[in-house]
N, C-alpha and C positions, 0 to 999 in steps of 0.2 A: 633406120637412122632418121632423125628429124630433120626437117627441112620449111623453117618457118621463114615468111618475109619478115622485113623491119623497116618501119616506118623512123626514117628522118624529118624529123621537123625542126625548123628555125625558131629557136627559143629567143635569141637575142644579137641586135645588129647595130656596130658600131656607126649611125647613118655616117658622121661627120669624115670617115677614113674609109667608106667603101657604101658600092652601088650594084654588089653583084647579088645578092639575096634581098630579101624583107621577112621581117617577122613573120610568121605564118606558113611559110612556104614548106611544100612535104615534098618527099620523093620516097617511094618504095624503093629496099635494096633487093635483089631477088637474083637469078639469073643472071640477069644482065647489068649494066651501070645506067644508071636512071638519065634520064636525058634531061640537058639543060645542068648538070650538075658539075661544078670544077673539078678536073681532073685531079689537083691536089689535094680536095678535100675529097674526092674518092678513094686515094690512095691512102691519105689518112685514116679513115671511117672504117674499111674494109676490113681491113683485121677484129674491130669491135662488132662489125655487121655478122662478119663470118663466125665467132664464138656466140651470138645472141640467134645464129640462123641453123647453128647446128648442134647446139646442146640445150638442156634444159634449164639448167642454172650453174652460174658462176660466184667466184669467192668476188670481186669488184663490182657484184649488183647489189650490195647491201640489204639483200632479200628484195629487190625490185628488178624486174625485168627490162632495166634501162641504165643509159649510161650518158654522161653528157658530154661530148667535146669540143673545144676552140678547135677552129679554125687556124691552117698551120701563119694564117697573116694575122692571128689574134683578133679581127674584127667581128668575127662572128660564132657563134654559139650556136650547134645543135644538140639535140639528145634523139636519141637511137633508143628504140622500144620495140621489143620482139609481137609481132601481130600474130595471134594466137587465134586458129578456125574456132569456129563456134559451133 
C-alpha cells in the first residue's frame, strides 16, 4: 500500500477577516496532525490528505495530484499536493 505525505500550502488569505495563517505557510500531513495547524481545518483537509496519501490517483484531481480547499471560516485557501520520494 502507498503511504505518501502531502504538503499543505496557503494559497490565499482573507487578511481583512483573519490572522490565523499567511500566504506561504506549509505544513506536511503524515502521521501525525501538523503542528500549529487549526483543528478545523485539520478535520476538514483530512479526508482529501488521506485519499492523496494512500492512493495513486483520483477522479477530483483532474489528472493533478492536488486539490484546493477553503477554509471551513471561508477566509482562507489551501491546496493539498501529494509529495512523491524521489
Amino acid at each position: 500500500m502507498v503511504d505518501y505525505l502531502v504538503n499543505v500550502e496557503v494559497i490565499a488569505v482573507d487578511e481583512a477577516k483573519t490572522s490565523c495563517q499567511r500566504v506561504g505557510d506549509r505544513f506536511i500531513i503524515g502521521k501525525r496532525t501538523p503542528a500549529g495547524m487549526c483543528s478545523k481545518v485539520f478535520h476538514l483537509l483530512y479526508p482529501y490528505a488521506a485519499v492523496l496519501r494512500f492512493t495513486d490517483n483520483c477522479r477530483w484531481e483532474h489528472g493533478e495530484s492536488a486539490i484546493t480547499v477553503n477554509c471551513p471560516d471561508g477566509h482562507v485557501v489551501y491546496r493539498l499536493t501529494r509529495i512523491i520520494p524521489e
